[in-house]
C-alpha positions as CSV (number, residue, x, y, z in Angstrom):
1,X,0.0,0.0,0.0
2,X,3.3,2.7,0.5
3,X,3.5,3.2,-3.8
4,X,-0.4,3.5,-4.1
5,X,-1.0,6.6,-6.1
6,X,-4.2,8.7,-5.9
7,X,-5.7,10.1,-9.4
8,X,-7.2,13.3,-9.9
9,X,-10.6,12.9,-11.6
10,X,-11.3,15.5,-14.5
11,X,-14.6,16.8,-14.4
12,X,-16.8,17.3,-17.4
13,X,-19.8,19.8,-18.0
14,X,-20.3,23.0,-16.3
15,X,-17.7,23.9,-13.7
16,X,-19.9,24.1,-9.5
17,X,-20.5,27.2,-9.1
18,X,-18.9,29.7,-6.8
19,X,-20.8,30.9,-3.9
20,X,-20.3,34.6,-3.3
21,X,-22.2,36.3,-0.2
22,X,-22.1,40.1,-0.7
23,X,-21.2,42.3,2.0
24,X,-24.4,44.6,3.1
25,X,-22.8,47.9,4.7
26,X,-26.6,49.5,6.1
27,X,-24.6,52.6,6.5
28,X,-24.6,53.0,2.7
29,X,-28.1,53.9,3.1
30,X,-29.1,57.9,2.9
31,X,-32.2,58.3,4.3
32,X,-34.4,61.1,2.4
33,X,-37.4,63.0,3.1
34,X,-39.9,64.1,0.1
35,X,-39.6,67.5,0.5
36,X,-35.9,67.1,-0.1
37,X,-36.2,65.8,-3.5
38,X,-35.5,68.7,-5.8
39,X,-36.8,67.7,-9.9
40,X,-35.5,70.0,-12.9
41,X,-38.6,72.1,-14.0
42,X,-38.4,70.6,-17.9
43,X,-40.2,67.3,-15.9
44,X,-43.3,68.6,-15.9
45,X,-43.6,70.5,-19.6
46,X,-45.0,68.0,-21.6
47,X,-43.1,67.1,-25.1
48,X,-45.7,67.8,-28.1
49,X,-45.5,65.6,-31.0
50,X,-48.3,67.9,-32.9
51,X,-50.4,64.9,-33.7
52,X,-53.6,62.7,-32.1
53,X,-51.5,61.2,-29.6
54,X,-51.2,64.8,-27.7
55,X,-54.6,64.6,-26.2
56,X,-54.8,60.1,-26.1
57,X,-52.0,60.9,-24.1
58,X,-52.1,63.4,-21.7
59,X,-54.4,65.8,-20.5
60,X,-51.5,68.4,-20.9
61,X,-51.0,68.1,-24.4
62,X,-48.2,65.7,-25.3
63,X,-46.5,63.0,-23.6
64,X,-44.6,63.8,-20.3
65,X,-40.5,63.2,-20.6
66,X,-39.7,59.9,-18.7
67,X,-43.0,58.3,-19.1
68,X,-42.7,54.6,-19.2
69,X,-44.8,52.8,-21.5
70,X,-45.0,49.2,-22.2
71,X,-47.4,48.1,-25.4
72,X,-48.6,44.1,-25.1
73,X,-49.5,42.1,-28.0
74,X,-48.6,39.1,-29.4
75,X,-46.5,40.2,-32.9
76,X,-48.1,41.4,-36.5
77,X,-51.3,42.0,-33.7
């Protein structure tokens, strides 16, 4: 048993993966208050594409800048 030697074993396939716990630091965290938040003016002036969509869209007149809008439908729909 003294001139046994031990293989190493080559894994196939996708190497394990490596198990990474991040490191929370809770004072990172900046509390704020609403009346702190301060939003450039341009926000509220809604952008006027001069067509049928100004009034489907907004009371205003035009689409408000960083509006998110998602359309669903299946494709060619």
């Amino acid at each position: 048993m003294k001139n046994v030697e031990i293989q190493k074993v080559v894994k196939r396939g996708r190497p394990s993966k490596s198990v990474v716990s991040p490191v929370f630091d809770p004072s990172s965290i900046k509390l704020m208050r609403g009346s702190e938040l301060v939003f450039n003016e341009s926000l509220f002036k809604p952008m006027k594409t001069n067509s049928e969509v100004d009034v489907i869209m907004s009371t205003e007149g035009g689409v408000m800048p960083g509006t998110n809008m998602v359309f669903v439908g299946g494709p060619c729909t």
